[in-house]
Backbone and ligand atoms as CSV (ligand in chain L), in Angstrom:
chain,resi,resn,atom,element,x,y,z
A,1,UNK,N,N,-9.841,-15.823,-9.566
A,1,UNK,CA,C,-8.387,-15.963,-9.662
A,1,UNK,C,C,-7.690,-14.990,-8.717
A,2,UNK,N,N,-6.517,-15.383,-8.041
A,2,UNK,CA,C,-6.127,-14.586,-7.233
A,2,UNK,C,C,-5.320,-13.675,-7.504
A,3,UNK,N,N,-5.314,-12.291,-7.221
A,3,UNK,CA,C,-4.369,-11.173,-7.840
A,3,UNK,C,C,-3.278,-10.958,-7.406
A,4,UNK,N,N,-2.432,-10.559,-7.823
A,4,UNK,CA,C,-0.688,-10.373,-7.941
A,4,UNK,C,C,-0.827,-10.379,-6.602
A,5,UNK,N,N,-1.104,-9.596,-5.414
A,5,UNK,CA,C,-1.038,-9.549,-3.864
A,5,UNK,C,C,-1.434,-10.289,-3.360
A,6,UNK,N,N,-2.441,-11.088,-3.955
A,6,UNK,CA,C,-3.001,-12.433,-2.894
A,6,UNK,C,C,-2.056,-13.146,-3.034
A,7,UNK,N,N,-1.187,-13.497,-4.046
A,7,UNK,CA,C,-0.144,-14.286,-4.443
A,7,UNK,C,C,1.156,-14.102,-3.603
A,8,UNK,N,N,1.571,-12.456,-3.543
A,8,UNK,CA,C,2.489,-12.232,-2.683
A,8,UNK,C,C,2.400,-12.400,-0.938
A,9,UNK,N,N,0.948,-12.678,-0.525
A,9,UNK,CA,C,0.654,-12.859,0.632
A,9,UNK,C,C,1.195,-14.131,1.122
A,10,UNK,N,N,0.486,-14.833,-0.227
A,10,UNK,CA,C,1.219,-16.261,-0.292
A,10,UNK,C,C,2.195,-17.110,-0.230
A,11,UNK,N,N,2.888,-15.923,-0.127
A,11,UNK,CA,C,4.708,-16.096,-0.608
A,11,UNK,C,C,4.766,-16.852,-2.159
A,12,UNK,N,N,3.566,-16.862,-2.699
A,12,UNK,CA,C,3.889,-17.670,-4.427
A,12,UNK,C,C,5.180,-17.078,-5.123
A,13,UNK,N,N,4.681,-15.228,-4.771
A,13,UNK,CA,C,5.504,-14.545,-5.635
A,13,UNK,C,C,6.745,-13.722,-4.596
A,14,UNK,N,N,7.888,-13.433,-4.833
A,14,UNK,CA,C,8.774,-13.208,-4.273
A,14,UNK,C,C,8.660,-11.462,-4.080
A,15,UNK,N,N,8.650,-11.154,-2.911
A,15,UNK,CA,C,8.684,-9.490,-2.621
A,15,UNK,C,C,9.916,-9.155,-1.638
A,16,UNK,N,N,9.597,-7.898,-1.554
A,16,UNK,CA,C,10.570,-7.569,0.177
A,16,UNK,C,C,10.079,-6.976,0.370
A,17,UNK,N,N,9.661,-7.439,1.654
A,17,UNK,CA,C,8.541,-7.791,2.497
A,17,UNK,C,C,9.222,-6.956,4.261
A,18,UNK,N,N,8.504,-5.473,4.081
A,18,UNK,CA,C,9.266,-4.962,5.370
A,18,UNK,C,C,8.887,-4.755,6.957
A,19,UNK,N,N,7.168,-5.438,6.413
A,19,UNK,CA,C,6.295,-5.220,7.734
A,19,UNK,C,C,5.249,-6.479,7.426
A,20,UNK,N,N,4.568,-7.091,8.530
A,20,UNK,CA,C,3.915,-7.910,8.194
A,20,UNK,C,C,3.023,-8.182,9.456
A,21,UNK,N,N,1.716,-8.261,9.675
A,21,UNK,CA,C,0.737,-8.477,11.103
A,21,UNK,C,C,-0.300,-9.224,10.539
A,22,UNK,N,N,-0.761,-9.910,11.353
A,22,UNK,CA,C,-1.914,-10.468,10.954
A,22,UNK,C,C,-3.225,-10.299,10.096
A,23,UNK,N,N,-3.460,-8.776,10.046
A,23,UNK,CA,C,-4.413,-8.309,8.815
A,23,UNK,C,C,-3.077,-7.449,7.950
A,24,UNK,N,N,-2.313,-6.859,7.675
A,24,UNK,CA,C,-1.391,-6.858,6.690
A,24,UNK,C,C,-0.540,-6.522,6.451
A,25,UNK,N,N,0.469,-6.355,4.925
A,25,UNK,CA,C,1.309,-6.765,4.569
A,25,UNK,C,C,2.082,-5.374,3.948
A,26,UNK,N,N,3.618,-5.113,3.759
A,26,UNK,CA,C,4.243,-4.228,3.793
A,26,UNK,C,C,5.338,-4.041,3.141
A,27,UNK,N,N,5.097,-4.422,1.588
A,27,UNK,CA,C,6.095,-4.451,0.562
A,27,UNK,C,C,6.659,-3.853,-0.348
A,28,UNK,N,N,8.456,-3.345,-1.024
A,28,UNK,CA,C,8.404,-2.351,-1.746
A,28,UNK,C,C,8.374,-2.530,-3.368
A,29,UNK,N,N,7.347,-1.790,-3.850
A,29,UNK,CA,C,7.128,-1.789,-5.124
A,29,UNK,C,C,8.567,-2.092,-6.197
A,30,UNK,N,N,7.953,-3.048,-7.330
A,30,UNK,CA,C,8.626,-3.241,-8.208
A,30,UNK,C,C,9.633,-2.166,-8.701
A,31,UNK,N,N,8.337,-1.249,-9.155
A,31,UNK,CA,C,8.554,0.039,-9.875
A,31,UNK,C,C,8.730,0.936,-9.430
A,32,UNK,N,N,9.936,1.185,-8.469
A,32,UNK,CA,C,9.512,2.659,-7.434
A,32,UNK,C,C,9.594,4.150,-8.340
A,33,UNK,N,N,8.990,4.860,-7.416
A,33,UNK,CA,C,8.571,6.072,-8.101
A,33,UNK,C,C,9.274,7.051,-7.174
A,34,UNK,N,N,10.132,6.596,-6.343
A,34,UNK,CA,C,10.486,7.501,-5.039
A,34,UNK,C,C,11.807,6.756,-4.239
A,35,UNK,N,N,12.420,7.497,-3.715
A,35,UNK,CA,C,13.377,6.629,-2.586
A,35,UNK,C,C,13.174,5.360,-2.427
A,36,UNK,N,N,12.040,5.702,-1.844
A,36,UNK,CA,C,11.435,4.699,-0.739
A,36,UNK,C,C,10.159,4.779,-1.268
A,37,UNK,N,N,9.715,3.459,-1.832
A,37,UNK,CA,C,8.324,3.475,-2.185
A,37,UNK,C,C,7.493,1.910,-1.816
A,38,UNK,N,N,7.000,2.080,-1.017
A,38,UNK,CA,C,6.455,0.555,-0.415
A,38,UNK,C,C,4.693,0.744,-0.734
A,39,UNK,N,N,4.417,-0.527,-0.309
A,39,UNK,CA,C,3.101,-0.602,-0.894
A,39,UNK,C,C,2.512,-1.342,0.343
A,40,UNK,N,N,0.912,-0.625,1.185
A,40,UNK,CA,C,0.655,-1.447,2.294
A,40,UNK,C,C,-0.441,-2.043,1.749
A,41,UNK,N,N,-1.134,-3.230,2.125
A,41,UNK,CA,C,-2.142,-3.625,1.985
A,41,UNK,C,C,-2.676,-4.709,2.849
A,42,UNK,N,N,-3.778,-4.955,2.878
A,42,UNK,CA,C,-4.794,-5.239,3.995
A,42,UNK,C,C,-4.459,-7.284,3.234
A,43,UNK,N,N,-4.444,-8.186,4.295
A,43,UNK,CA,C,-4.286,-9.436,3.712
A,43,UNK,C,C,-5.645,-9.599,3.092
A,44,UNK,N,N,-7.463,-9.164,3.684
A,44,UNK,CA,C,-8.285,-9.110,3.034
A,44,UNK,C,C,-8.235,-8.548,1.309
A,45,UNK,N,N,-8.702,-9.798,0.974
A,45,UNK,CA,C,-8.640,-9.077,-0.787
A,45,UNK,C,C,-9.601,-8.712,-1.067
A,46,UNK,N,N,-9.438,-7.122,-0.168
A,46,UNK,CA,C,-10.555,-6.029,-0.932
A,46,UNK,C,C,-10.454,-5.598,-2.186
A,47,UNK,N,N,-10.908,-5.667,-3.267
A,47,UNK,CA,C,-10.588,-4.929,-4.307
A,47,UNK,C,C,-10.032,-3.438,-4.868
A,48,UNK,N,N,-11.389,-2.497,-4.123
A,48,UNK,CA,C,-11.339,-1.117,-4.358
A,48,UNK,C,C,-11.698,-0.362,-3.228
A,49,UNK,N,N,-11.901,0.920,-2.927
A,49,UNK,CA,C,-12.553,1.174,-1.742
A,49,UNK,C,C,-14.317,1.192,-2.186
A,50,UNK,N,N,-14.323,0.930,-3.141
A,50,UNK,CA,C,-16.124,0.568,-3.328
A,50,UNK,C,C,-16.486,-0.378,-2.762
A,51,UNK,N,N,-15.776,-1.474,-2.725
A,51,UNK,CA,C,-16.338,-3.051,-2.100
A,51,UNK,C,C,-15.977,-2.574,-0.548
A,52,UNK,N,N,-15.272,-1.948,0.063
A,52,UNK,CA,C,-15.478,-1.408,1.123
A,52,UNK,C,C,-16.469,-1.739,2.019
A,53,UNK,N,N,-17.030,-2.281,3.240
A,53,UNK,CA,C,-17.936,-1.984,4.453
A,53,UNK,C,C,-17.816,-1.536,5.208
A,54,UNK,N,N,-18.842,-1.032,6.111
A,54,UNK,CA,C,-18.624,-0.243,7.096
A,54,UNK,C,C,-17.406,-1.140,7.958
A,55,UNK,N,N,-17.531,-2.513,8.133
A,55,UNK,CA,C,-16.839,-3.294,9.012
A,55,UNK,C,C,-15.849,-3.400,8.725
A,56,UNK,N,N,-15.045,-2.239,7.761
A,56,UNK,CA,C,-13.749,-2.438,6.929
A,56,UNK,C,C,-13.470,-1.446,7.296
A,57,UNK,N,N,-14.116,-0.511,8.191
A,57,UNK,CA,C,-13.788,0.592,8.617
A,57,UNK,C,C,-11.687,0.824,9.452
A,58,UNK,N,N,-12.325,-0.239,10.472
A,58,UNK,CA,C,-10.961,-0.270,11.538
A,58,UNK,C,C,-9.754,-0.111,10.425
A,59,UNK,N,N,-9.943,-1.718,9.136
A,59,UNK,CA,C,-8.647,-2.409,8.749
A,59,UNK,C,C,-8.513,-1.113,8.109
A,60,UNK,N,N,-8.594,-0.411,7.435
A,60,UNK,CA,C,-8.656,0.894,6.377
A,60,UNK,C,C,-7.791,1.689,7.484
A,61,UNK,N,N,-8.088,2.058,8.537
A,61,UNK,CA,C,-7.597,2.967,9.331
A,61,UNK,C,C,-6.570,2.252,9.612
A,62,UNK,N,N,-6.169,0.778,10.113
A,62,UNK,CA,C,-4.946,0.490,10.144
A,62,UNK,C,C,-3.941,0.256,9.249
A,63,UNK,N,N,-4.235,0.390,7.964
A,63,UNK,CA,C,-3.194,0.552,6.793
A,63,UNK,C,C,-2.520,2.014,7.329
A,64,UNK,N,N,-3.339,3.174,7.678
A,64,UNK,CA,C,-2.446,4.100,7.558
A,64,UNK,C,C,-1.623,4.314,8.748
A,65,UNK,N,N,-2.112,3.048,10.376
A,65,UNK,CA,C,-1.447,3.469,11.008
A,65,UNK,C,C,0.329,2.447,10.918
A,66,UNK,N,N,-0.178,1.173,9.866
A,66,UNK,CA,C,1.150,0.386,9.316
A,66,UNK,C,C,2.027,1.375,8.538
A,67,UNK,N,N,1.352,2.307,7.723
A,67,UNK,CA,C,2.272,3.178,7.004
A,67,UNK,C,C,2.620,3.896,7.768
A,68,UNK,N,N,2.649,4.855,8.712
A,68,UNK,CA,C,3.232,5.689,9.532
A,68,UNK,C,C,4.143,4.930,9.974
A,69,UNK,N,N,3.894,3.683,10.775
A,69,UNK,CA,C,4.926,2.343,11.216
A,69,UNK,C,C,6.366,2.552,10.394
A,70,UNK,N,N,5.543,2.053,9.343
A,70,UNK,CA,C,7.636,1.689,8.157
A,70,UNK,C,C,7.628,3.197,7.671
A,71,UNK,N,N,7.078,4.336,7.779
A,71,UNK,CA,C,7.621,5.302,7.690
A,71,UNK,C,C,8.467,5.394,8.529
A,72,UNK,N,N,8.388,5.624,9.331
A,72,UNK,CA,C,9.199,5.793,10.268
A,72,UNK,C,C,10.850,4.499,10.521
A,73,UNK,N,N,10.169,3.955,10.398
A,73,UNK,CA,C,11.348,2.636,10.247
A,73,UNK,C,C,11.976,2.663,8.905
A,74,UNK,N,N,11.696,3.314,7.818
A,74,UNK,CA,C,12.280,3.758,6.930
A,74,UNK,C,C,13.158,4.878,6.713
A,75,UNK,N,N,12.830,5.717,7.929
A,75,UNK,CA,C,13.864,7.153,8.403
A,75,UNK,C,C,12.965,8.135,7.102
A,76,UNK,N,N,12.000,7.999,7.085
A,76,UNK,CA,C,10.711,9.029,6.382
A,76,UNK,C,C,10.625,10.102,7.760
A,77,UNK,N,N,11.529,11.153,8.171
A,77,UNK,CA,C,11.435,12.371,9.177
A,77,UNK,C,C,10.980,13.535,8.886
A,78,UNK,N,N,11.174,13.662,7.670
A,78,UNK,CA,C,10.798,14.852,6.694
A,78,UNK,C,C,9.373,14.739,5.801
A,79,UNK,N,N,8.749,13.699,6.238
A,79,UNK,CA,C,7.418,13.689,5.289
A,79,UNK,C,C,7.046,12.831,4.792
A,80,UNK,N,N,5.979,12.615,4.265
A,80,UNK,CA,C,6.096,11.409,3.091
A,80,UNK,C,C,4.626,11.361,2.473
A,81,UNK,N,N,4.484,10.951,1.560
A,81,UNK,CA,C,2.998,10.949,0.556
A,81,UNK,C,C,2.331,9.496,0.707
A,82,UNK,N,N,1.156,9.231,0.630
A,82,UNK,CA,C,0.244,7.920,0.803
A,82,UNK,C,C,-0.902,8.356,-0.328
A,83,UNK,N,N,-1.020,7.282,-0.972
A,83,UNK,CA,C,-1.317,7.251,-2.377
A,83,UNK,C,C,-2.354,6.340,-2.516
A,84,UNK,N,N,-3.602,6.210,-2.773
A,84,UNK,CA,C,-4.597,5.191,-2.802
A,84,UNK,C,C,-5.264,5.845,-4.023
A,85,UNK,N,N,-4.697,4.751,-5.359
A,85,UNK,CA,C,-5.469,4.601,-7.262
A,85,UNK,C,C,-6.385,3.800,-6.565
A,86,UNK,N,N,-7.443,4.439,-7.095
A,86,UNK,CA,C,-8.616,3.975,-7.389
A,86,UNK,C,C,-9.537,3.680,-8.286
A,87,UNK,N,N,-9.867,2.554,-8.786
A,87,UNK,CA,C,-10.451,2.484,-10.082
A,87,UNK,C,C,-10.132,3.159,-11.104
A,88,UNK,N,N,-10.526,2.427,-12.288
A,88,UNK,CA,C,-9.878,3.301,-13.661
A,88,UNK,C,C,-9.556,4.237,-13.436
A,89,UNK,N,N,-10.469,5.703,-13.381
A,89,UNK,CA,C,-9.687,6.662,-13.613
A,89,UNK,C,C,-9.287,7.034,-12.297
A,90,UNK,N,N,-8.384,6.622,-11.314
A,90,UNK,CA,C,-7.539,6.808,-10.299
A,90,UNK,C,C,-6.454,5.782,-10.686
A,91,UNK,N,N,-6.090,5.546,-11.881
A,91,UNK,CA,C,-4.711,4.375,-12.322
A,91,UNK,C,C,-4.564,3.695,-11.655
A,92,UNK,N,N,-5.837,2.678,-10.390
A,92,UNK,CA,C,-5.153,1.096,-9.998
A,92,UNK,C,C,-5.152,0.536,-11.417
A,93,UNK,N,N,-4.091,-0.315,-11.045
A,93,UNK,CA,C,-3.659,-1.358,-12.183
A,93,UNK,C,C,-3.610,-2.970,-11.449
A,94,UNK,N,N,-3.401,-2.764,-10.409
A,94,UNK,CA,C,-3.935,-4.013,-9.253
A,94,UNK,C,C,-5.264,-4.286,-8.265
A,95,UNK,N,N,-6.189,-5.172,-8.552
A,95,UNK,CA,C,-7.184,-4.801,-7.764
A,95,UNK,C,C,-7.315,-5.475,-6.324
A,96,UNK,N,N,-6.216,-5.131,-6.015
A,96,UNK,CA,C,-6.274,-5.514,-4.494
A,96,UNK,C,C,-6.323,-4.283,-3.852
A,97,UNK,N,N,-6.907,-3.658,-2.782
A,97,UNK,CA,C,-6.419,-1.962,-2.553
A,97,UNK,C,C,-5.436,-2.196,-1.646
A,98,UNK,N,N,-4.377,-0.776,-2.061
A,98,UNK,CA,C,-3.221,-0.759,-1.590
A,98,UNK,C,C,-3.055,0.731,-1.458
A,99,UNK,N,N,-2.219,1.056,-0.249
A,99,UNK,CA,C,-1.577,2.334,0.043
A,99,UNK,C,C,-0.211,2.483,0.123
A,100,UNK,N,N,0.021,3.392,-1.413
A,100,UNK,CA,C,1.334,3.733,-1.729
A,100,UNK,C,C,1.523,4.195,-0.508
A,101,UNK,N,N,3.301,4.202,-0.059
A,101,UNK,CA,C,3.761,5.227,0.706
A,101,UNK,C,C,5.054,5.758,0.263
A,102,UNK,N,N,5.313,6.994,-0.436
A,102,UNK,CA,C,6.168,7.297,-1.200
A,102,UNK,C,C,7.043,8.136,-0.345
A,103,UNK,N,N,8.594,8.264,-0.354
A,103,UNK,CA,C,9.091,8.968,0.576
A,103,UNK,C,C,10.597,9.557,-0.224
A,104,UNK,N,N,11.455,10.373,0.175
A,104,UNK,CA,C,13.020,10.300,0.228
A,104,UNK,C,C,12.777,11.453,-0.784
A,105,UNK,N,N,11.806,12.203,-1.404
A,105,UNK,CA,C,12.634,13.601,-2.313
A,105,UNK,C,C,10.794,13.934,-1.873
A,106,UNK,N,N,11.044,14.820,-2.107
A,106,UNK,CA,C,9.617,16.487,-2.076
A,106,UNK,C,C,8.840,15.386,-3.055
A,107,UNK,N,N,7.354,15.483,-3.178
A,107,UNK,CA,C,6.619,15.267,-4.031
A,107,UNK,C,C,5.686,16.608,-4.384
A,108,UNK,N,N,5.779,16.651,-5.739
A,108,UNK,CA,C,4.840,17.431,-5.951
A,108,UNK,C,C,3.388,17.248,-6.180
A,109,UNK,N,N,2.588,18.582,-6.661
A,109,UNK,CA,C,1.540,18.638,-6.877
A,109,UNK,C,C,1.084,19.190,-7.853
A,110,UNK,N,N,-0.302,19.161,-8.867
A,110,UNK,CA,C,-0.861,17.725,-8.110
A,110,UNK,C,C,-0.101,16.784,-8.865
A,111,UNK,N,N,-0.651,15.374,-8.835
A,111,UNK,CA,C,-0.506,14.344,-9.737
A,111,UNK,C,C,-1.129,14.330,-11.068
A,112,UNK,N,N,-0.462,13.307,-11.896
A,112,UNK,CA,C,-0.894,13.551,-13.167
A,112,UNK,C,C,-1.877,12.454,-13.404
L,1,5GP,P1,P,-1.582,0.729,-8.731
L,1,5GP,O1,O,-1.163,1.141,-10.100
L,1,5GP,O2,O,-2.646,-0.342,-8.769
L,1,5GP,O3,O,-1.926,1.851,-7.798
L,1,5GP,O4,O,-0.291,0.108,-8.056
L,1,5GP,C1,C,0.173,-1.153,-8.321
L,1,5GP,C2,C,1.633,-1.141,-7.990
L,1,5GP,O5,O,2.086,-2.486,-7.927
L,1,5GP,C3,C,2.507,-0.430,-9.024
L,1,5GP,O6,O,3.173,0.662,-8.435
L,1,5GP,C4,C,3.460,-1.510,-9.498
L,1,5GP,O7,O,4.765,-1.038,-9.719
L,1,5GP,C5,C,3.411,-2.521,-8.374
L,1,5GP,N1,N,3.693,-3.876,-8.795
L,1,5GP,C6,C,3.225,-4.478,-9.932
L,1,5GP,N2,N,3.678,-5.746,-9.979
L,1,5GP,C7,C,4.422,-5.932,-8.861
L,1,5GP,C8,C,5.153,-7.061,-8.357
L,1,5GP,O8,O,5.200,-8.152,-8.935
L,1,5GP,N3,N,5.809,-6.879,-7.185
L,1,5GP,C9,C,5.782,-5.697,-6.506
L,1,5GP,N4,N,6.477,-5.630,-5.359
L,1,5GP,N5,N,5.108,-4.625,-6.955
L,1,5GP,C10,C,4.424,-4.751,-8.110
């Protein structure tokens, strides 16, 4: 069955949608936790970084260079946090992997 992001890839489910390339996608969370809180993810529906391959190497590295992207196109000048839950006890609650990018006030440390 396909998960909440394969769906939004799909356009099934309705997002806003601020970046978008051929391997992936650049949308801001329901629930923000921050100013500016978007969510990147790879159109591959990797699950976790366990299902991970080496050949998943590049796309992994280009999530963070899409997040630097809408950082910046977000006016993120002052900083910003990138966030990858991982399995249970890292609180994904979606198993598609995704990289928070949280921005617009100080974040602290650590997380809870
Ligand atoms: P996780 O907890 O797996 O790291 O992050 C999943 C994120 O997806 C959460 O921050 C949650 O707010 C967000 N989310 C859940 N459902 C939706 C949805 O339907 N649309 C969008 N844009 N974000 C969602």
């Amino acid at each position: 069955m396909a998960t909440l992001f394969e769906r939004i890839i799909a356009r099934e489910i309705p997002a806003d949608i601020v970046y978008e390339d051929d391997l992936s996608l650049a949308f801001r969370d329901i629930n923000p936790q921050a100013p500016v809180h978007l969510l990147v993810i790879p159109k591959k529906p990797l699950p976790q970084v366990e299902q991970m391959t080496e050949a998943d190497k590049p796309l992994l590295g280009h999530l963070l260079w899409v997040a630097n992207q809408v950082a910046a196109q977000q006016g993120l000048t002052n900083g910003y946090r990138l966030v990858v839950n991982n399995g249970n006890d890292g609180g994904q609650t979606v198993y598609h992997l995704h990289v928070h990018l949280l921005g617009g006030r100080f974040m602290g440390w650590p997380p809870g």
